[in-house]
Each structure stands twice: as C-alpha cells, then as structure tokens.
NUDRENKOL-14601 format. One record per residue (C-alpha): residue number from 0; x, z negated, y negated. Coordinates in nm, 2 decimals, decimal comma. Each point is the difference from the previous one (the first is absolute). Example, Ala and Ser with C-alpha at 12.3 -4.5 7.8 and 13.67 -1.06 7.14 Angstrom:
BEGIN
resi:c1:c3:c2
0:1,23:-0,78:0,45
1:0,14:0,07:-0,34
% end
This chain:
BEGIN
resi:c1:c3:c2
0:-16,18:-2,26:-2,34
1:-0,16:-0,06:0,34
2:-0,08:0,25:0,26
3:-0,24:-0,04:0,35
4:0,36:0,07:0,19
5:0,19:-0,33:-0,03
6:0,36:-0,13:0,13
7:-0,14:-0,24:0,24
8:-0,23:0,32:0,15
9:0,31:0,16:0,10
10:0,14:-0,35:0,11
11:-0,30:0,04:0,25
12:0,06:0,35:0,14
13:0,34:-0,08:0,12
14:-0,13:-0,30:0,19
15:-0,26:0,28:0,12
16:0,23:0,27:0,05
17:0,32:-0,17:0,14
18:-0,06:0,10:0,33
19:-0,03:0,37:-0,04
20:0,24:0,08:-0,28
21:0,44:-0,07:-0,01
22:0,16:-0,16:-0,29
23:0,18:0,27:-0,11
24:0,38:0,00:-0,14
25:0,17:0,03:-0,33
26:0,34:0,20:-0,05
27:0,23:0,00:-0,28
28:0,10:0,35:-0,09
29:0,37:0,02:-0,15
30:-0,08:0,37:-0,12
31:-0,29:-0,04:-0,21
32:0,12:-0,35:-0,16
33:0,35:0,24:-0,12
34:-0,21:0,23:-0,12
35:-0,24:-0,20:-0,20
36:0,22:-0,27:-0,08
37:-0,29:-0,23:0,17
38:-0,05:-0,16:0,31
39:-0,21:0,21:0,21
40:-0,13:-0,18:0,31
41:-0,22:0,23:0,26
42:-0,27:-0,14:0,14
43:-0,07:0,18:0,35
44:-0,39:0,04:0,05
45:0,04:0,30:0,12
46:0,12:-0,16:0,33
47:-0,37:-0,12:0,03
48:-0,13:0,01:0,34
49:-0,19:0,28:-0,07
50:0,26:0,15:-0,28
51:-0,17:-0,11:-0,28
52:-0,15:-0,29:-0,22
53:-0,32:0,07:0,07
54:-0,02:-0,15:0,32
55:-0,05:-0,36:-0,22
56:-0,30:0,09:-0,21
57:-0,18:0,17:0,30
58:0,09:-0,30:0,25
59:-0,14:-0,24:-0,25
60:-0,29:0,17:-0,06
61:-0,08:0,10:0,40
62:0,07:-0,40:0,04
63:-0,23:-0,10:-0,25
64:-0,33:0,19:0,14
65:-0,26:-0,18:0,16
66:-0,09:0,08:0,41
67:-0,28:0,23:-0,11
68:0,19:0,22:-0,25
69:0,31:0,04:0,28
70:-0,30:0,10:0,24
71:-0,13:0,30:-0,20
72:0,32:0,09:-0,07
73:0,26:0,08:-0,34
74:0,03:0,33:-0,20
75:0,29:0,06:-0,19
76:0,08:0,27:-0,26
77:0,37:0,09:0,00
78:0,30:0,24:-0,13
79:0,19:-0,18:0,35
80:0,17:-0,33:-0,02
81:-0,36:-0,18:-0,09
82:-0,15:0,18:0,32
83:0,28:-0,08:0,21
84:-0,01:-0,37:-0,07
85:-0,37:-0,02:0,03
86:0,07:0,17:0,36
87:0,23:-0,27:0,08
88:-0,22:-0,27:-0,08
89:-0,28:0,10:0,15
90:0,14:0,06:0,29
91:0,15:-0,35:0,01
92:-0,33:-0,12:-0,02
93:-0,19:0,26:0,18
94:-0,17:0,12:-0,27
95:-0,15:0,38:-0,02
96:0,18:0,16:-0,27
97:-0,02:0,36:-0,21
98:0,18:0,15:-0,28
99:-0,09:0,21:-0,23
100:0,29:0,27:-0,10
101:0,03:0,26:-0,22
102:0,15:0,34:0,07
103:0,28:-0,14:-0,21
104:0,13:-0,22:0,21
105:0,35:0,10:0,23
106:-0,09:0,06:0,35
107:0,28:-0,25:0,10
108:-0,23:-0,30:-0,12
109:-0,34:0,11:0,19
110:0,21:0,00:0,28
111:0,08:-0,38:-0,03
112:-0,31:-0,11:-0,10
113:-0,16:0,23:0,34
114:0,29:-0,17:0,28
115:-0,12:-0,36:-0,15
116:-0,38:0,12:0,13
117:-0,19:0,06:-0,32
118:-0,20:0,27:-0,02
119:0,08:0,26:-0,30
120:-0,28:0,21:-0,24
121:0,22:0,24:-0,24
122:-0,23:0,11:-0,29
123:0,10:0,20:-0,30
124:0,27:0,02:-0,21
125:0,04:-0,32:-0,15
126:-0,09:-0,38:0,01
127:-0,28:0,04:-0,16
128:-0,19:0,25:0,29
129:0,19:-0,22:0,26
130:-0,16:-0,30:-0,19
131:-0,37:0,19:0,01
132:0,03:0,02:0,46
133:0,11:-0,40:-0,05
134:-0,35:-0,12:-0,21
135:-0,20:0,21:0,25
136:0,14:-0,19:0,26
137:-0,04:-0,33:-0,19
138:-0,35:0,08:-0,04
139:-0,03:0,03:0,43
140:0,05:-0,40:-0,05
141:0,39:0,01:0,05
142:0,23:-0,20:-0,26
143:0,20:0,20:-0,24
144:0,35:-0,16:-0,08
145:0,13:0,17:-0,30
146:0,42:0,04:-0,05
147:0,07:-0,18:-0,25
148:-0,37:-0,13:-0,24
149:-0,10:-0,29:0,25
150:0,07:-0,36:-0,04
151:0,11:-0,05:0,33
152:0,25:0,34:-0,02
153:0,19:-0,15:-0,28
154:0,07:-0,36:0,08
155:0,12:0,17:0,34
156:0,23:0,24:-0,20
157:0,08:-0,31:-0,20
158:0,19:-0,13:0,29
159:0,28:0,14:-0,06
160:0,06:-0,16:-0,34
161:-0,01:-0,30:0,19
162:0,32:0,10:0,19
163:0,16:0,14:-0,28
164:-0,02:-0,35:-0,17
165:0,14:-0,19:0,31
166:0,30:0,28:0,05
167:0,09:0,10:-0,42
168:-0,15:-0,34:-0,16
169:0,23:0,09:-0,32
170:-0,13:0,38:0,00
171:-0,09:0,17:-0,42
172:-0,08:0,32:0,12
173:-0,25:0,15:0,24
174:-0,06:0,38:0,07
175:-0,31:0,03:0,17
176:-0,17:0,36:0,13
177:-0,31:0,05:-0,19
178:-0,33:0,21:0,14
179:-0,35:-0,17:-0,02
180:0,19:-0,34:-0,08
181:-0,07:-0,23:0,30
182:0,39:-0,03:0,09
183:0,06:-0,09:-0,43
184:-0,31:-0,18:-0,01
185:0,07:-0,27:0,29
186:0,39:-0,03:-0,08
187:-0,09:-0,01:-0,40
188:-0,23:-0,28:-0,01
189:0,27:-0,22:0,30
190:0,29:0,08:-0,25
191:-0,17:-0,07:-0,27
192:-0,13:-0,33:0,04
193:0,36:-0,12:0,16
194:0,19:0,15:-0,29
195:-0,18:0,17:-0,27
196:0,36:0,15:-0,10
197:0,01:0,21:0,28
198:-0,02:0,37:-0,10
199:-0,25:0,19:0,23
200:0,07:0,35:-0,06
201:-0,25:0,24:0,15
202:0,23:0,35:0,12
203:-0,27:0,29:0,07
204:0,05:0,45:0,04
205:-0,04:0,16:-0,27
206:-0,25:0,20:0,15
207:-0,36:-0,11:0,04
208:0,13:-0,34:-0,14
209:-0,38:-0,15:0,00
210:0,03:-0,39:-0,10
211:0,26:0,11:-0,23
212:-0,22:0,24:-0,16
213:-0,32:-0,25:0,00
214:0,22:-0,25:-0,14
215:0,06:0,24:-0,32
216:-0,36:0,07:-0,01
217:-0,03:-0,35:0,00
218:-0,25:0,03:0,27
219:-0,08:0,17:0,31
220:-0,02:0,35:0,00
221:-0,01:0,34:0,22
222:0,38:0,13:0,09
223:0,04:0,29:0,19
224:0,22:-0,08:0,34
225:0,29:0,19:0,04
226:0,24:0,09:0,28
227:0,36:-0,22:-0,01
228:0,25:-0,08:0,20
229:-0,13:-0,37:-0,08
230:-0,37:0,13:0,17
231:-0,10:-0,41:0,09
232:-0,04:-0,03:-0,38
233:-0,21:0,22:-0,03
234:-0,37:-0,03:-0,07
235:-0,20:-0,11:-0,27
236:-0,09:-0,41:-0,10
237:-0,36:0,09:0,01
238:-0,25:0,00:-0,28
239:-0,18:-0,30:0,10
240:0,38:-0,22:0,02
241:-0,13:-0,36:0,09
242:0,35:-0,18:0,00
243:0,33:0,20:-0,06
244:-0,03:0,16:-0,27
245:-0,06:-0,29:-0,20
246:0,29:-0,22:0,19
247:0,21:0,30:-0,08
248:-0,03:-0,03:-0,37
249:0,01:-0,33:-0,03
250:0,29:-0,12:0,26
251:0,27:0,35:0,03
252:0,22:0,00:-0,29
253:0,07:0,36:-0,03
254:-0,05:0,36:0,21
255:0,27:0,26:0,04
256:-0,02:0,33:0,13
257:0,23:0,20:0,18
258:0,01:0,37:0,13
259:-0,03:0,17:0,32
260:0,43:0,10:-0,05
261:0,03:-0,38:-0,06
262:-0,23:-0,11:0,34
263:0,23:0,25:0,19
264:0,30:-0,14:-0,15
265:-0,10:-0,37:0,13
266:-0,06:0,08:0,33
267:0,31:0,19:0,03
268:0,18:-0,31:-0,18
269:-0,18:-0,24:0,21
270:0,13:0,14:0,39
271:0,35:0,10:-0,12
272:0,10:-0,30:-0,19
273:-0,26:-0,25:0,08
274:-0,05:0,10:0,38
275:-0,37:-0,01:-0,03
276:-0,27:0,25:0,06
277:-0,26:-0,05:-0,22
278:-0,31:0,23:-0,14
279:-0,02:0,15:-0,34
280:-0,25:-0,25:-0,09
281:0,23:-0,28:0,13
282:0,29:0,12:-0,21
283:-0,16:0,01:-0,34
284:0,17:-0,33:-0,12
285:0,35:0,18:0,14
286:-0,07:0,33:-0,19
287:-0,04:-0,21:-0,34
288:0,30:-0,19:0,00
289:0,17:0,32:0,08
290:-0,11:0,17:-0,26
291:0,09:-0,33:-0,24
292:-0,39:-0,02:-0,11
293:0,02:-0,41:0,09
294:0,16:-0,13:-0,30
295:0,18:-0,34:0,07
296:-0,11:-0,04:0,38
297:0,22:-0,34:0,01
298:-0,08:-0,17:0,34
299:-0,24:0,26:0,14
300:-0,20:0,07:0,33
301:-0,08:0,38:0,05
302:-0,30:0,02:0,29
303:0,06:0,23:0,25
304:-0,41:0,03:0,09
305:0,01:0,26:0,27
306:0,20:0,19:0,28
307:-0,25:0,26:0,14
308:0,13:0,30:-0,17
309:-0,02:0,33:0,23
310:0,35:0,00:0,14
311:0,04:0,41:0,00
312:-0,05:-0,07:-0,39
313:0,22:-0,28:-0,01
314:0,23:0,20:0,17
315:0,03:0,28:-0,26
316:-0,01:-0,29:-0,34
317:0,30:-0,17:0,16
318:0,15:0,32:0,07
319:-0,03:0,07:-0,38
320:-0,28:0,29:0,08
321:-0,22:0,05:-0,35
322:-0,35:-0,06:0,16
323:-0,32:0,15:-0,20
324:-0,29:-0,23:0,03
325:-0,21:0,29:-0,10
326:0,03:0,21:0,23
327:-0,35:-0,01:0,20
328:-0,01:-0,20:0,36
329:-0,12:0,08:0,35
330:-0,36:-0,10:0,07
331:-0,05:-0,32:0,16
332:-0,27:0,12:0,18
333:0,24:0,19:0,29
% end
C-alpha cells in the first residue's frame, strides 16, 4: 500500500517549516484517563501560532512555491483556520493572498484572516460556491492551495505526528478530528509506518459528516454541508479527491461520530476541567471519550486542532447555554 504522500515528505516540511510554526505541547489529563480507564494524553495544537494546525500544511505549501507562483499571488478556499494560516504565511513571505469564504463561516474567523492582511471574497452558502470565486481566481494565473487535497498540505499537517512520536513514543491510541482528511491523512501515513499498531481513529459531527459518508459509499460523493458547532469540519472532500480520500481508507482505522449535545459537552469539559479553550471542531476527540464511544483508548493522544471559537459562543457552551446551530446567522456581508 503506497501513497504519493510519504514519511520522509513530512520529514521535509518540518525542516521547511521550522521557522514559522512552535512545537506544540502534550498534557496528561487525570479526568479523562478516570473516566475511560485509559491514559488520555492532550496534545495542544490549538496553541498554534495562529490557533490552529493549519498553519503547518499552508507554511509548507507557501514554502515550497517557486518565485513566480509567490509573484502572482495564492488563493485559498476556506471554512477559517485554512485561510488564516495561508494569511500567515503569506504574509511571512510577502505573498498576495485571498480566501474564499462561504456565508457559513463565523464572522470571528474573517476577522483574523482580514488583521493578518489577506484580502476576503464571501460567496454563497457553502464551500462549494466559496470554492466556485477561488477557481475563477485560479484561472487570473494566481495558485490555488486547497485545505487539506495537496501534497504539500499534508506532509505539513503530518508534522505534527512527528512530535507526537518524539513526546508519547509508547502511544496505541490516536483521536484525530476528521473533515476533508489532510490532518488524518499526514499523521496516518507517519504513524503508520513507525508503528502499524497505532490505532488512528478519525472523530467527525454527525452532521454533514462528508469523508465519513464517502467512505460508506466507498467513494467520493456529494454531502450536503450543514451548520455545527464543529463548522471547520465542514465541507465536502470533493468529487474529483486526488489524495485523501484514498489515504483515508487505507491508513485511519475507524470513524466515530458524535453530536452537536456531545461537541458542547467537550468544550464545556475542556475549559473547566482541562483549562483549555478550544473550538467545537478541536474538541471532537474530547466529546467521544466522553460519551465512552473509544473502546479501549489505552495510551491515547486526543488532538486539540483549534482554538478560534467565537468567544460570545464560547461564553454561553461553558456556561452550559443549549446553543442551536440552526438557527440562521447574520450576513457576512455588513
């Protein structure tokens, strides 16, 4: 089983990367490993420099562009952490940068990607019409880097298996958030070829779950995005799926689900016991050992992938508020 993504490419983006990105810590929590009867071990992306993993895969892929592509310029397509890191890397580099953003998306996270000096195009409702602004843009001779289906965005995200390995070398377990599969992808196929033994569990919403439906379909199919209090794992894999939907099905051992009650439950978990603020798409891996759906985690790392949650939202989950996704949000267009 070989895949175009390989452990010595991600080897190669954190000699590429090391001067933008932090190694980021691990924490045992006492809570979860009672509750489970494992031992949970938290590993703190979220305390990225720009609040999320994604900074890795879009540093790697800035870095790897030749003169003439970083002249015209990158387009990105994003529900917020993607964009944000692209904005940070491009303006390390002095790159010209837009994302593309869907109505969708929390006002919070165009916010950060604006004060880091990219420019912002909202179109539509989902990341499909966001995705439609991006390939015009692409077409203009600018270069498209995709969140998660690009070489280079996946040996970046696969980074961070490299740390786990140096920090938990003995870990069995590993609960990894799962959207379009670049995070799973990159730490799958590290894991994987250090210890094959190593369970990669894949931890998505319920809601709009779209590699999790694709993988059922046994290919890559049309899913209907969804608002969640995990919105950065939201959006489809795309039809025309070039490199994680194939590393997903061979390399991730199993997907759970959880629910939008569970998601709030994690986040309120993960600030009053774990002191840590993290997004409902960073708490997935949380919300399914709370709810006991991670049989036998043994010696497990949870990833905590993101912190840029809305904090008036955050505010009412750890207050215990019950928070309905559903209801309809303000333009982004004010």
């Amino acid at each position: 089983m070989t895949h175009p993504i390989t452990p010595q490419d991600c080897f190669a983006a954190r000699q590429r990367i090391g001067g933008i990105i932090r190694t980021t810590p691990t924490a045992p929590s006492p809570g979860l490993s009672r509750l489970t009867g494992g031992d949970i071990i938290l590993k703190l992306e979220h305390t990225q420099t720009t609040g999320s993993f994604k900074l890795r895969g879009a540093s790697n892929a800035v870095l790897s562009l030749t003169e003439d592509q970083r002249a015209n310029g990158i387009v990105g397509v994003s529900t917020g952490n993607h964009g944000r890191g692209l904005a940070y890397a491009a303006k390390q580099t002095g790159t010209r940068c837009i994302i593309c953003m869907s109505g969708l998306v929390p006002q919070n996270k165009i916010d950060g990607i604006k004060a880091l000096g990219a420019e912002v195009r909202i179109n539509g409702r989902s990341q499909d019409d966001a995705q439609v602004e991006g390939d015009r843009l692409a077409d203009t001779g600018m270069t498209m880097l995709p969140p998660f289906d690009h070489g280079d965005i996946i040996a970046g995200q696969g980074t961070i298996a490299l740390e786990m390995l140096d920090q938990v070398p003995d870990m069995e377990t590993v609960l990894v958030p799962l959207s379009g599969g670049g995070l799973i992808s990159g730490i799958a196929v590290v894991l994987k070829a250090a210890n094959p033994a190593i369970r990669v569990i894949g931890i998505t919403m319920d809601r709009g779950a779209a590699m999790y439906e694709c993988l059922q379909a046994g290919k890559p199919v049309f899913v209907e995005e969804l608002p969640t209090l995990a919105d950065s794992l939201g959006g489809g894999i795309g039809l025309d799926n070039r490199f994680t939907f194939s590393m997903v099905r061979d390399l991730v051992d199993d997907c759970v689900l959880v629910t939008e009650a569970e998601i709030a439950r994690a986040v309120h978990h993960a600030y009053w016991t774990e002191r840590q603020i993290i997004e409902g798409s960073g708490s997935v891996g949380i919300a399914a050992l709370l709810a006991g759906k991670i049989d036998n985690p043994g010696r497990c790392v949870v990833l905590l992938s993101g912190q840029n949650i809305d904090m008036g939202l955050h505010k009412r989950l750890i207050d215990g508020e019950t928070v309905d996704v559903a209801q309809p949000k303000e333009s982004h267009h004010a």
